[in-house]
Every structure is written in C-alpha cells, then in structure tokens.
C-alpha positions as CSV (number, residue, x, y, z in Angstrom):
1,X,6.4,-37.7,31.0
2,X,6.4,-34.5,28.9
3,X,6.2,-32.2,31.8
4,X,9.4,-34.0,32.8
5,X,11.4,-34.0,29.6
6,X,10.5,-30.4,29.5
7,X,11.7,-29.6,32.5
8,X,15.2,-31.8,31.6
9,X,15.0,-29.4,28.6
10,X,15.2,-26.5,30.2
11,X,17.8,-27.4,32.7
12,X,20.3,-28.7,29.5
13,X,19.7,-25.4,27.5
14,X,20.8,-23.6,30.7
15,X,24.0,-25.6,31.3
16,X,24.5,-25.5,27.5
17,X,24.0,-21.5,27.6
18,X,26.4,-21.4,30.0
19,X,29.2,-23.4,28.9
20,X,28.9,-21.6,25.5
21,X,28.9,-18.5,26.5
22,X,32.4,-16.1,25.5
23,X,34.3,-16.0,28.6
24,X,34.2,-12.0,28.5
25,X,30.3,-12.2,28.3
26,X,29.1,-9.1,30.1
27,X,26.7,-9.5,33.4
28,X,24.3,-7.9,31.1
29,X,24.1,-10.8,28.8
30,X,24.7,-13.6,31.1
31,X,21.3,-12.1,33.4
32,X,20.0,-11.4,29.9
33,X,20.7,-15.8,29.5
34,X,19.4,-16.8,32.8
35,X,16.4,-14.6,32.7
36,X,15.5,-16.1,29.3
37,X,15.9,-19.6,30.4
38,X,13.5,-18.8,33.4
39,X,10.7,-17.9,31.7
40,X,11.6,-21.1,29.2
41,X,11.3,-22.8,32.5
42,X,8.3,-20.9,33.3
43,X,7.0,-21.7,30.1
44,X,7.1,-24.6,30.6
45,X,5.3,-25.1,33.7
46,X,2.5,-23.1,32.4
47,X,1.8,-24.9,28.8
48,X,2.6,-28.4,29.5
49,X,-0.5,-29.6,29.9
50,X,-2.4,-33.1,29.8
51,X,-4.0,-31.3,26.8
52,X,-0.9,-30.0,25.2
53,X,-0.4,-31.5,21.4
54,X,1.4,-35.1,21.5
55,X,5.8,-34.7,21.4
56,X,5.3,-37.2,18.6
57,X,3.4,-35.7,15.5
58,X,4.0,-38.3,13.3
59,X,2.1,-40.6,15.3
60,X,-0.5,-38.4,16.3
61,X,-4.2,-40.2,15.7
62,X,-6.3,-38.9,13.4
63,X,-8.9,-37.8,16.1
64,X,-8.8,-34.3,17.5
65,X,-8.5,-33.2,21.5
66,X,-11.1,-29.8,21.9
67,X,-8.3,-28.0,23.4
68,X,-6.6,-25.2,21.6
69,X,-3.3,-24.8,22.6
70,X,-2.0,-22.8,25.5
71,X,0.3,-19.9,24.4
72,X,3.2,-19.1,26.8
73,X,2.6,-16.0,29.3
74,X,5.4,-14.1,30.7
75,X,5.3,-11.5,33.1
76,X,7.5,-8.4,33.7
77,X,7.3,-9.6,37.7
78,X,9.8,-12.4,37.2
79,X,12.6,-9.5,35.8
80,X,13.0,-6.9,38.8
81,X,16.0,-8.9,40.9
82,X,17.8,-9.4,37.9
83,X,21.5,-8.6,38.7
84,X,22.6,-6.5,35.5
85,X,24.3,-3.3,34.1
86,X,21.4,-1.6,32.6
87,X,19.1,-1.0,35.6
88,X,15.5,-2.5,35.0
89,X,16.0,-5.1,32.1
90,X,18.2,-7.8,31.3
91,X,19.4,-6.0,27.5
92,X,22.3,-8.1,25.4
93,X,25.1,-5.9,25.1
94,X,26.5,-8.6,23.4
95,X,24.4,-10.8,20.5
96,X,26.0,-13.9,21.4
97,X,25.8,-15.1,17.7
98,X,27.4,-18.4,18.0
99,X,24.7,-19.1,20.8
100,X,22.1,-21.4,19.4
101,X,20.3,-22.3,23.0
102,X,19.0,-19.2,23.9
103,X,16.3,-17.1,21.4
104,X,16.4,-16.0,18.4
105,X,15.2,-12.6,19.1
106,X,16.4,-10.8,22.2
107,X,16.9,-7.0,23.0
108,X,20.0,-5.8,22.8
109,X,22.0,-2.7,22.3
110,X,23.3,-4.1,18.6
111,X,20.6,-6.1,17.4
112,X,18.0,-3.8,18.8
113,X,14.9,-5.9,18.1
114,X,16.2,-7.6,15.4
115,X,17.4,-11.4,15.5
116,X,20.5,-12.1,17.6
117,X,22.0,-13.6,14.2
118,X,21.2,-13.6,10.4
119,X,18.4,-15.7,9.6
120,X,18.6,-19.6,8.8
121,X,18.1,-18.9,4.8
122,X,17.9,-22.3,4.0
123,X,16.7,-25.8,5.9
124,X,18.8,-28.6,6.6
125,X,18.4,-31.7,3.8
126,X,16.6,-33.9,6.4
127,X,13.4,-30.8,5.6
128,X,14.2,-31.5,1.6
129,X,10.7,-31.6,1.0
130,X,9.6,-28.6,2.9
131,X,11.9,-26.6,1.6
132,X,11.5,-27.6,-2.1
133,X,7.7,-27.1,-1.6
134,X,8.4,-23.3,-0.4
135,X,11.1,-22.6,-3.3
136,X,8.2,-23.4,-5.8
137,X,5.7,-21.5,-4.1
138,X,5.9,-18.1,-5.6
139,X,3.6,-16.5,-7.4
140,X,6.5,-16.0,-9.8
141,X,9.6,-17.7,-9.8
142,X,13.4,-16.6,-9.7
143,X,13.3,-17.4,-13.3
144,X,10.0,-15.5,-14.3
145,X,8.2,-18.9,-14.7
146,X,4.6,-19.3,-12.8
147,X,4.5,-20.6,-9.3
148,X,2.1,-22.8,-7.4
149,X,0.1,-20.2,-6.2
150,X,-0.6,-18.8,-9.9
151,X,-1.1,-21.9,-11.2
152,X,-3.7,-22.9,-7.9
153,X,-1.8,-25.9,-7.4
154,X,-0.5,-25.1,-3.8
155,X,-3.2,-26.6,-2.0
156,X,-2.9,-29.8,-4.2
157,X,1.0,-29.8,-3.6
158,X,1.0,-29.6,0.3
159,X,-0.6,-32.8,0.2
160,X,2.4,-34.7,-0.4
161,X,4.2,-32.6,2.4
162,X,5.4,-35.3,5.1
163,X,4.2,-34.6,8.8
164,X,7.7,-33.7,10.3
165,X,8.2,-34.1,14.4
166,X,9.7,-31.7,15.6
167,X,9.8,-33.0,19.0
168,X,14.0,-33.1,19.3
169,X,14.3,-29.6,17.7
170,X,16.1,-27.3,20.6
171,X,18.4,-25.2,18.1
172,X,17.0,-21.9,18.5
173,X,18.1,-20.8,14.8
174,X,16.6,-24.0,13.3
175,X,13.2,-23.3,15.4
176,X,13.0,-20.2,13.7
177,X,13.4,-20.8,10.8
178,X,11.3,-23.9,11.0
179,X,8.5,-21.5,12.3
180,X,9.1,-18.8,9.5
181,X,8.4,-21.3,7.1
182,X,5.8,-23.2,8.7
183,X,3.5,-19.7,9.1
184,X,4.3,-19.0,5.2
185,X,3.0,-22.3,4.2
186,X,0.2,-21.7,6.1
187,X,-1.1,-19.0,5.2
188,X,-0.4,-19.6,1.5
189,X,-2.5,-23.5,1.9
190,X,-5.3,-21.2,3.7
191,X,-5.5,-17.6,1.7
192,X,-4.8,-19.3,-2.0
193,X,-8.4,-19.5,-2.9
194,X,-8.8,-15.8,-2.0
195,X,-6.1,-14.8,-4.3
196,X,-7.2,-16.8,-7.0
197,X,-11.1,-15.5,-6.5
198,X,-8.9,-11.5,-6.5
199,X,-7.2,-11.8,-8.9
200,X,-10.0,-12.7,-11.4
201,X,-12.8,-10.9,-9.8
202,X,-11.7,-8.3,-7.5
203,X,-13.5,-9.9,-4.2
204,X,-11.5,-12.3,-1.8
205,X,-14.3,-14.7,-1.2
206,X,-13.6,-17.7,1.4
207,X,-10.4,-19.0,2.5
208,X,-10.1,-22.4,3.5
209,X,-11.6,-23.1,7.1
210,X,-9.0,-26.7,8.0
211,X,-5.4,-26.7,8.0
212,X,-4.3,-30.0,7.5
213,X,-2.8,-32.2,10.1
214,X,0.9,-32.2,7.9
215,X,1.3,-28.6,8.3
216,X,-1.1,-27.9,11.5
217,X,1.2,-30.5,14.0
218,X,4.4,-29.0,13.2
219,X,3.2,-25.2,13.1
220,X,2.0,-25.9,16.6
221,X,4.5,-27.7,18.0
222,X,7.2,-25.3,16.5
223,X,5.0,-22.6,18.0
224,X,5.2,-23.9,21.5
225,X,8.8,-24.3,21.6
226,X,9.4,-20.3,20.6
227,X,6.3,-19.3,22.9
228,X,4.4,-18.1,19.9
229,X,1.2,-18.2,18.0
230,X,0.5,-20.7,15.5
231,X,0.5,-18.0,12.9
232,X,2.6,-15.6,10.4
233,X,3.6,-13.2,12.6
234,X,5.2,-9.7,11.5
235,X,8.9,-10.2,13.8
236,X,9.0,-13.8,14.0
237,X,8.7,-14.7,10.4
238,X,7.0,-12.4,7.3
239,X,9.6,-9.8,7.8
240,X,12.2,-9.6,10.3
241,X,13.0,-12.9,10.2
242,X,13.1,-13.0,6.2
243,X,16.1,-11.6,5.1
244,X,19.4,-12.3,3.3
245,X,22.5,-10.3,3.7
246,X,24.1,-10.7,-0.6
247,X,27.4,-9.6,1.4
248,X,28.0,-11.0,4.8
249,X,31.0,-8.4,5.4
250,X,28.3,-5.5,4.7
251,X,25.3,-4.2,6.8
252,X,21.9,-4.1,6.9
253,X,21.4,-1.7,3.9
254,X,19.3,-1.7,0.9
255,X,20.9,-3.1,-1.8
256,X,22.9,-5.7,0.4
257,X,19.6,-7.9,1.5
258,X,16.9,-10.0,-0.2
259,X,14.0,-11.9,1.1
260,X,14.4,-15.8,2.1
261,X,10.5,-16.4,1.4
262,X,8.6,-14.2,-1.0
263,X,4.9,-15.1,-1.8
264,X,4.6,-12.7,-4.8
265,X,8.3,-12.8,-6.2
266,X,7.6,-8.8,-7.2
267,X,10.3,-6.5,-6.7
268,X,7.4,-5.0,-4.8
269,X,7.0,-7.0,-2.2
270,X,11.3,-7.1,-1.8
271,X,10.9,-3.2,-1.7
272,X,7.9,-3.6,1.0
273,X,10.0,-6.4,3.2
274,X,13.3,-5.2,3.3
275,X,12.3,-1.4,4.1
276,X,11.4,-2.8,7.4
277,X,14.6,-4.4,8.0
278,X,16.6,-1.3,7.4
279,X,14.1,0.5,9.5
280,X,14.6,-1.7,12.6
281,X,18.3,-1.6,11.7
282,X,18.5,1.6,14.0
283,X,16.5,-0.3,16.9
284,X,19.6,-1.3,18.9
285,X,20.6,2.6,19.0
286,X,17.1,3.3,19.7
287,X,16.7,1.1,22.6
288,X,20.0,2.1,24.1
289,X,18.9,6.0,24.2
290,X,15.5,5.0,25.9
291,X,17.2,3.0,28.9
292,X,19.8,6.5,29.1
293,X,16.2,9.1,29.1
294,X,14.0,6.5,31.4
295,X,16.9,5.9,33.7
296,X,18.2,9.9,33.9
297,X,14.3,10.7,34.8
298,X,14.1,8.2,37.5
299,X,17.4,9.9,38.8
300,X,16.1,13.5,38.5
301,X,19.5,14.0,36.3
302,X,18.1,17.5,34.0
303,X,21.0,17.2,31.3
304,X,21.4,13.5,30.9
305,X,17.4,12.8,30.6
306,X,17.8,16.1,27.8
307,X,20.6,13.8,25.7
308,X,19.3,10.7,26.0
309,X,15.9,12.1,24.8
310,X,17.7,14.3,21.9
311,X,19.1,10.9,20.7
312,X,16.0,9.1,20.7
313,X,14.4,12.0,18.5
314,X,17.3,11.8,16.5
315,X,17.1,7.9,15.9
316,X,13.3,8.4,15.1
317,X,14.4,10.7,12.5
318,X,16.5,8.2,10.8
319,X,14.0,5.5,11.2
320,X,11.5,7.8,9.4
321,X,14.2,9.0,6.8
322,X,14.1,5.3,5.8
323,X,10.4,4.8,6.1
324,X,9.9,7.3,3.3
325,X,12.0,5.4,0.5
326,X,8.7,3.0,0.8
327,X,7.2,5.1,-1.8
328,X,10.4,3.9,-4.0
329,X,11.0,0.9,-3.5
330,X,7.6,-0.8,-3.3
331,X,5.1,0.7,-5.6
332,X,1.6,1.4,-4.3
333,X,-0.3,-0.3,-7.1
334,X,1.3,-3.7,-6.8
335,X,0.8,-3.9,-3.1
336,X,-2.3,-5.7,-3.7
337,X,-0.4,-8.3,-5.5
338,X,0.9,-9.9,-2.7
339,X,-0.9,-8.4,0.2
340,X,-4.0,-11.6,0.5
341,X,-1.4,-13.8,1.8
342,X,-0.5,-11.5,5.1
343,X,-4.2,-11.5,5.7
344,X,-5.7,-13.2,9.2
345,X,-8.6,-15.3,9.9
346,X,-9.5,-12.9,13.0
347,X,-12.2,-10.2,12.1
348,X,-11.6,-11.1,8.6
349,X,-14.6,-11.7,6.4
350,X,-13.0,-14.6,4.6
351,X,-12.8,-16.5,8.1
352,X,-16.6,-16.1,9.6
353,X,-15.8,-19.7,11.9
354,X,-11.7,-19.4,12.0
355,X,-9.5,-21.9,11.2
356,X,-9.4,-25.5,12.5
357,X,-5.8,-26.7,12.5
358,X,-6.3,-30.7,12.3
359,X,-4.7,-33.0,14.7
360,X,-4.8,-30.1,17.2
361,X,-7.9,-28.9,18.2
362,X,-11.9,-29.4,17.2
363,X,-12.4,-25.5,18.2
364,X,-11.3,-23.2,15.5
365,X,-9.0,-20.4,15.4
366,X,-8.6,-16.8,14.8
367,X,-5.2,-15.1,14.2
368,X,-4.2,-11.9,13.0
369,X,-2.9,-10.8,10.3
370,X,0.9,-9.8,10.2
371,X,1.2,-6.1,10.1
372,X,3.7,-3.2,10.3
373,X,1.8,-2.3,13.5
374,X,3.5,-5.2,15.2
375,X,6.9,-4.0,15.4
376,X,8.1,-2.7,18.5
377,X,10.1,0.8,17.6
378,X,7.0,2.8,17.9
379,X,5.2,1.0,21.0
380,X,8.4,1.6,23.0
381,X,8.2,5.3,21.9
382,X,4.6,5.3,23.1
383,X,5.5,3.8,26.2
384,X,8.8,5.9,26.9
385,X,6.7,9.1,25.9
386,X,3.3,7.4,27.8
387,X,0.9,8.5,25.2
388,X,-0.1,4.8,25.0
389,X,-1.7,5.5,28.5
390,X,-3.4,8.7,26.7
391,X,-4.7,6.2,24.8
392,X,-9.0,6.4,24.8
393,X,-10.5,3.9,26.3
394,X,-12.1,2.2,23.3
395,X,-12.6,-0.9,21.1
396,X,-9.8,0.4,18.6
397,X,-7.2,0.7,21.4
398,X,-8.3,-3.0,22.4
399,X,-6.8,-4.2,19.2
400,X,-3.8,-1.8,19.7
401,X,-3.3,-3.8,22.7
402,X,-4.2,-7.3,21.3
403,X,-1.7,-6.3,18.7
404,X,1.3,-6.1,21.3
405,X,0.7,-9.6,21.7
406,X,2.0,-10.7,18.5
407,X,5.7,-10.2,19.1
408,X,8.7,-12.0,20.4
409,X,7.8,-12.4,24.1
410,X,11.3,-11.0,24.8
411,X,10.0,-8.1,22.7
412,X,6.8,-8.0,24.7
413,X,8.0,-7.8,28.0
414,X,10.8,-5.0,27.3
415,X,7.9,-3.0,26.2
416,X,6.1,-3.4,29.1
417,X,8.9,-2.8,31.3
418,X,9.5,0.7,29.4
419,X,5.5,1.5,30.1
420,X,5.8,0.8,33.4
421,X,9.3,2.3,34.4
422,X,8.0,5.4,32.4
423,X,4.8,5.4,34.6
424,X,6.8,5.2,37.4
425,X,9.6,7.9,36.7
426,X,6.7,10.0,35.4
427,X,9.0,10.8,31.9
428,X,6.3,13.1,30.7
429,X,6.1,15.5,33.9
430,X,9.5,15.8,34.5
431,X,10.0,16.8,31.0
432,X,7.5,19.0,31.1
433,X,9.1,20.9,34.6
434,X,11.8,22.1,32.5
435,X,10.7,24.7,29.2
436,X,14.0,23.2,27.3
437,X,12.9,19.4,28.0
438,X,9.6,19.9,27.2
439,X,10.5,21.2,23.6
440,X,13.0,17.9,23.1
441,X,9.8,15.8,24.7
442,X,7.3,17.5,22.1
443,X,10.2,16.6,19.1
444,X,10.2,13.3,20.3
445,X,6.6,13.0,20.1
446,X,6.7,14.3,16.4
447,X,8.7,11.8,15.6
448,X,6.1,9.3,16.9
449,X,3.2,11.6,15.0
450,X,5.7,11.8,11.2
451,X,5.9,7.5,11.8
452,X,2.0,7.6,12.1
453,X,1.3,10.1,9.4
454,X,3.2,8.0,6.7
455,X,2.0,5.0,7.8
456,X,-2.0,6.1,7.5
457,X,-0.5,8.0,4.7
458,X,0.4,4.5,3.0
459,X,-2.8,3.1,4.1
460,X,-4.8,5.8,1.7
461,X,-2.5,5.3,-1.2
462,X,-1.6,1.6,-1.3
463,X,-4.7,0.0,0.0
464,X,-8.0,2.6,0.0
465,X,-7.0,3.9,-3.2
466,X,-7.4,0.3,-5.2
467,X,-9.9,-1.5,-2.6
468,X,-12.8,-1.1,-0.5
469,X,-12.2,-4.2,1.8
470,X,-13.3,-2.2,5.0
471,X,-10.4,-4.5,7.2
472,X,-6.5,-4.6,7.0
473,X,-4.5,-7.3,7.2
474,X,-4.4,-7.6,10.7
475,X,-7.9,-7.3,11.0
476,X,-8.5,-3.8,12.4
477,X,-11.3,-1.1,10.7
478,X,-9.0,0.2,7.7
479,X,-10.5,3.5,8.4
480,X,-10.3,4.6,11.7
481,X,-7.7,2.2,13.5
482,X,-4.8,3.9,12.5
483,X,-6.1,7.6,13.3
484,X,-7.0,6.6,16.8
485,X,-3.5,6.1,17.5
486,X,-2.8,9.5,15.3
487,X,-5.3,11.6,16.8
488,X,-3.9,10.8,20.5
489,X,-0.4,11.7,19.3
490,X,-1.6,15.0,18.1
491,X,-3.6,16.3,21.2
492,X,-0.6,14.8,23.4
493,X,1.4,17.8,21.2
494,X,-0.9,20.1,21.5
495,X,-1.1,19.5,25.5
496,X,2.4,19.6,26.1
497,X,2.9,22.2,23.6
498,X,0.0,24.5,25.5
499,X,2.3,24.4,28.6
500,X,5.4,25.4,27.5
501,X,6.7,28.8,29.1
502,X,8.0,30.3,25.5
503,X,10.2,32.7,27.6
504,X,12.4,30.3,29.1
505,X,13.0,28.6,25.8
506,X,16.4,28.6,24.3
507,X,16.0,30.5,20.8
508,X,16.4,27.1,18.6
509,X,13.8,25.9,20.5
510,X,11.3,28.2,20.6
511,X,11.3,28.1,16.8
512,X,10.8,24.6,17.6
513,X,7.7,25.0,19.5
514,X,6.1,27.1,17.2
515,X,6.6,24.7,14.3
516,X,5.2,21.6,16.2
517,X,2.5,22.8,17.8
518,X,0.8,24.9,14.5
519,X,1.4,21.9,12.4
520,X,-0.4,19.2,15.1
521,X,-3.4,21.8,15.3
522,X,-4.0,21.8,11.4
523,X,-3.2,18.1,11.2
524,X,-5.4,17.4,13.9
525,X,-8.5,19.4,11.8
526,X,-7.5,17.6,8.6
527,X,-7.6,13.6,10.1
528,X,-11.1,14.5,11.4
529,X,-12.7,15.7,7.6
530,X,-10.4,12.8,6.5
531,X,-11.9,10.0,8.9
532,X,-15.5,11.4,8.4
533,X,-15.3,11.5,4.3
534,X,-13.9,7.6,4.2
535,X,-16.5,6.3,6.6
536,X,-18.7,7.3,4.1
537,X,-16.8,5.5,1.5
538,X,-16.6,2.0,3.4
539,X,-18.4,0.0,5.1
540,X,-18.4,-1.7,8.9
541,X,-15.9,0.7,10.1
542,X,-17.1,-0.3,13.5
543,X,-16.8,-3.1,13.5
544,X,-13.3,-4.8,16.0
C-alpha cells in the first residue's frame, strides 16, 4: 500500500510541477523538473520497503523493526539523455521560486547551490509546539535571558513534544524546513549533556545513546521524503538552510541576513553561519563558468576553455575574499561555545555504540557531524581541476569521499557529473598543451590551495588552539585530515607548474608562474613540520 501511494505521489508532484511551471520556463529547467521527479520516482522504488518506518508515526507501536532505514541512491546514469541547454546536466536557469513540488535545493545558474527560495523561517501554527520548543532553545535568548540548553532543561522539555506525522507533507519548502528543525532538535536532545559536562569541566563526556520516538519518527520520515540522512547536515539545515534575509528587496550580504535557528545565540556563531551563506552566494556564477571550461575542453575550443577557466579563478577569488572576514565576524575563542552541538555520533568519542533513534530501528546509528567540508564549491573545483583523482589512496580520503555524501542529492550528483565529464574531456592535459592555459589552470588551483589554507588555518586558531579533542565535528583526525587534501593541492601545483614552457608564457603570466609555484614549494615544507609537531600534541590521529 505504501509502495503504491508513493508511486501516486510521484506521479501528482509531476503533473503538479508541470502545471505550475511559468509558461516561459526554459528546456533547461523543465529537463531540470522531470529529471528530479525521476529519481523521486526512483527513490521511491528503491526505499519503499516492507521495512521502511510506518506512513503513520503517531500510531507507530512502541516495539522497534531491526532495520535502519534505507537512504535514497541516485546515480549520474539516469541523467545522460536528458534533453537540455547546458550539455551534460539538467542546471535551473530559472529558480522556479513559486514551485513548491520540486526540491528545495537544485543547481542552477542563480541559486548556485543555494536553496531555490529563501528559507521557511517560521512553521505553520498546526507545528505550535515544535516551534515554540526551538525559539526557547538557545543557549541565550533574543533577550539575553538563559535558554534550555544553559539551564539543562532541553532534554526534560522535549518530552512534552507531540509525535507529528508527517505522512501528508509534499510541500517541498515545508519539508525543509521541517527537516532543518528536526536535525537541530536532535542534536541539541543528544549533545546537551556534553555541553553541560564542557562547559564546567573542559571534557565532553557522553552524549545521550536514544533518541526518543517523538523526535526520532518524524526526523526519519522527514528524512525519507528529501532523500537525506536522519541527521544535521551542513546544506540541508545547520547553514544553508538557516538564514533570514532582514530586507527581502536586498541580497545575500552581510548585514542583510540572520540565522532562523541558533544554538548558542552568540554573535559568534551569526558571524560563523552567515559567512557561509555569502560565500556560496557566488556558487551560481561559479557553477555557470565550470559548465563554459568543461564544455570548451570537450570541444577542443583554446580561447573559450581560457575564459571560462579565468572566470572560475576569478569567482574563487571572491569566494575566498569573503572567507577571510571569518576572522571578523566570528571570533576564534567563542567557537567552542557553540561548536558541541554540530558534533556527530560517527568516530566521535561521545558515541562509542551510536545512536538508537526509537520507534525506528534496534541497530544504532552513526552520523557525521555537519562541517564546512560538506559544501560543494570546492569538491566541484576538485573535480573540474581532477585533483580529487590525485587524491592518495588512503583512509583520510575515504572520509573525503564519505563526506560527499552528506549533501543535497541534486548536489551530489552534479558533482559527480563534473568528475566524470572532467575525466573524460581530460581538463587537466588539455590545459596543460597550451603554456598560457596551463598558468590560468595553476591559478585556478591556487584558488583551491588559498580555500584550504584558511580553512586548516581556522582549524589551528579556533579549535587546536583552545582544545585537544583529537576529532572535528564531522568526525575526521583534526590533525591530518585537512592537510591530506592540502598537501595533494600543492604537489598538483608543483607538477603542473614543473611543466610549464616559461618561454611561451605571456609576460603577466610568467610572473604568475613564478609566484605560484615558489610559494606551493615552501608551503608544501611548512604543512609537513606543521603535521609532524601536532601529532605530537594529540592524540589518535589515526584513527578514521
């Protein structure tokens, strides 16, 4: 019976899509439609199950099945006879904002790998509760009062959360936001005694090991309709799916956003949040100028794969630009302040045996964390530029890899599309055939290595500096994950860099050169001493 209402589902959102859609919708966004309603359809067929949680929560039994649920996989196979305008990949040209049947997040040339639409800010009355529960959450309050979680009393509070079904929920903008908020009470209810035990002594302890029934049901089953994990992810909900514009006329600027759900209520953590969003702001430019380069190698097209490339190198650079006013706009010593309650329970010393979400499954579960690592700007620049194929075969790049999994699926795919159609119009041999590409190919790899450096250079000064915890949020060594990535980046500069024919170089370029390739050498010597001190410093750093 659920298979089949499922499957009615499916059919509805398409004719709804449809009907809805503006009548000058581009073929871009209508393939962009009908390939997202596939792999719902797929979806479908894949996770509904005999074994699959019960459509109606509320009158789920109190007994558990020993099945954890079945997350949805899609597969770049079901995208190559799209018919569209952007060869490869169905990409929104359009972010169809009034359209509330399709997802939430979808690439596109506007949007980028933001949501299609603002974010839901707050629920609808019938989730009073829910949302009354999350407005007193806080550490601090709006008005500088104490929250639940400083006064302990969140655990206490979510018991008198009512077990919402969810069941009838197709609105793509509600789901969201309904899973937003489902992964923040989460992880609040299972990381509170951890801040508690840190704040008073320094050590995080043990988190709780159940999730109860009234949050666990709903989590899942809002998880299963968005094809996600039961679990705060970095896209989906702690970040890019957490803001609020103060001006709807204005952009996506700091200044003109603040956060929907805070856990801390420090200025901090606003500063910490936001930054991303104004980061990604530049991700629908970005993704534009990567189709242009992957699409001018494929055609053997010199000049065009040379300016779409220079405008990818010169997005980075104002991607990175806005990085940096990190260090401004969220302090490094009050990261720790809210940074337990992004924590996972996979390879996480407070979770030895998982989580057991009740009403779901008797086997526990292991997440991770939400993490900056998750977004999808820098993947795609490692796929476009294929260093993630450089990438050493080792237990750190395993988690680089299990963390492309936690991401819109959307997301997911595009990236895999850009690895492969970069594999197969060899982006990084054609640029290097050509001096003058090669040195715009080297740039765009810097850009890749400055968004690495600062973020390992954020790891030393807001998290090694105040803590030894040897594992970071999303549960990879806090020593040497991060330089694995970094270290590949710098010997892929140094390669390229090696086999550039100065002579042919156009004079801007050749200063170029010389500038990038002396700085990855003696950043290359410096990680290694760096790496080798720390491991000293703390603990299991080999441990994935």
């Amino acid at each position: 019976m659920m298979r089949q209402t499922l499957r009615l589902q499916a059919a509805a959102s398409l004719k709804t899509a449809l009907k809805h859609a503006p009548a000058k919708t581009s073929t871009t966004a209508l393939a962009a439609i009908s390939h997202s309603l596939r792999l719902q359809a797929q979806a479908i067929r894949e996770y509904s199950t005999p074994s699959a949680p019960s459509a109606s929560p509320t009158s789920t039994p109190t007994g558990t099945n020993n099945t954890q649920p079945k997350y949805r996989q899609f597969h770049t196979s079901d995208i190559q006879n799209q018919a569209r305008e952007v060869p490869g990949f169905p990409i929104l040209d359009d972010p169809l904002v009034q359209n509330h049947s399709i997802p939430s997040f979808m690439v596109g040339t506007q949007n980028g790998f933001l949501p299609r639409q603002d974010p839901l800010d707050v629920l609808p009355k019938e989730y009073e509760a829910l949302e009354e529960l999350l407005q007193k959450m806080p550490l601090t309050l709006k008005d500088g009062s104490k929250g639940l979680l400083a006064l302990g009393q969140f655990g206490e509070a979510c018991k008198s959360l009512p077990q919402y079904d969810l069941s009838n929920v197709e609105d793509s903008e509600l789901l969201s936001a309904l899973y937003r908020d489902y992964t923040f009470v989460a992880s609040a209810y299972l990381l509170e005694p951890c801040d508690i035990l840190y704040r008073k002594t320094g050590d995080y302890g043990l988190g709780r090991s159940v999730l109860p029934k009234n949050i666990a049901v709903p989590l899942v089953q809002v998880a299963e309709k968005i094809g996600a994990k039961p679990f705060m992810e970095y896209a989906l909900s702690y970040a890019l799916y957490n803001y609020r514009r103060i001006d709807k006329s204005k952009g996506l600027v700091w200044g003109n956003l603040e956060l929907i759900r805070p856990f801390s209520g420090d200025p901090s953590e606003l500063g910490f949040i936001i930054s991303h969003v104004t980061m990604v702001s530049h991700s629908g430019e970005l993704v534009k100028n990567t189709m242009k380069t992957l699409e001018a190698a494929g055609k053997h097209n010199r000049q065009a794969f040379n300016e779409g490339l220079s405008k990818v190198v010169s997005t980075y650079e104002k991607i990175n630009q806005e990085m940096d006013t990190m260090w401004q706009r969220s302090l490094p010593a009050d990261y720790l302040k809210f940074r337990t309650f992004i924590m996972g329970t996979k390879n996480q010393p407070m979770f030895p045996k998982g989580v057991i979400y009740e009403g779901v499954s008797d086997e526990p579960m292991f997440h991770r964390g939400e993490s900056g690592a998750n977004d999808s700007m820098v993947p795609m620049g490692d796929n476009l530029l294929q260093l993630t194929e450089s990438m050493p075969s080792n237990p750190l790049t395993a988690v680089l890899k299990d963390f492309r999994t936690y991401r819109p699926h959307n997301h997911a795919e595009f990236l895999e599309f850009v690895e492969e159609k970069a594999r197969q119009n060899q982006v990084r041999n054609f640029a290097e055939q050509d001096p003058n590409s090669a040195a715009i190919f080297l740039a765009a790899v810097d850009q890749i290595r400055n968004f690495r450096n600062r973020h390992w250079s954020f790891t030393k000064e807001y998290i090694i500096k105040y803590t030894k915890h040897p594992v970071a949020t999303g549960g990879s060594p806090i020593v040497t994950w991060l330089p694995n990535q970094l270290a590949t980046v710098l010997k892929t500069m140094q390669e390229v860099g090696a086999k550039i024919d100065e002579r042919a170089l156009l004079p801007e370029n050749k200063a170029l050169v010389d500038v990038l390739t002396k700085r990855a050498d003696a950043q290359a010597r410096i990680l290694d001493r760096e790496v080798a001190q720390l491991r000293t410093e703390i603990k299991d750093q080999d441990k994935v």
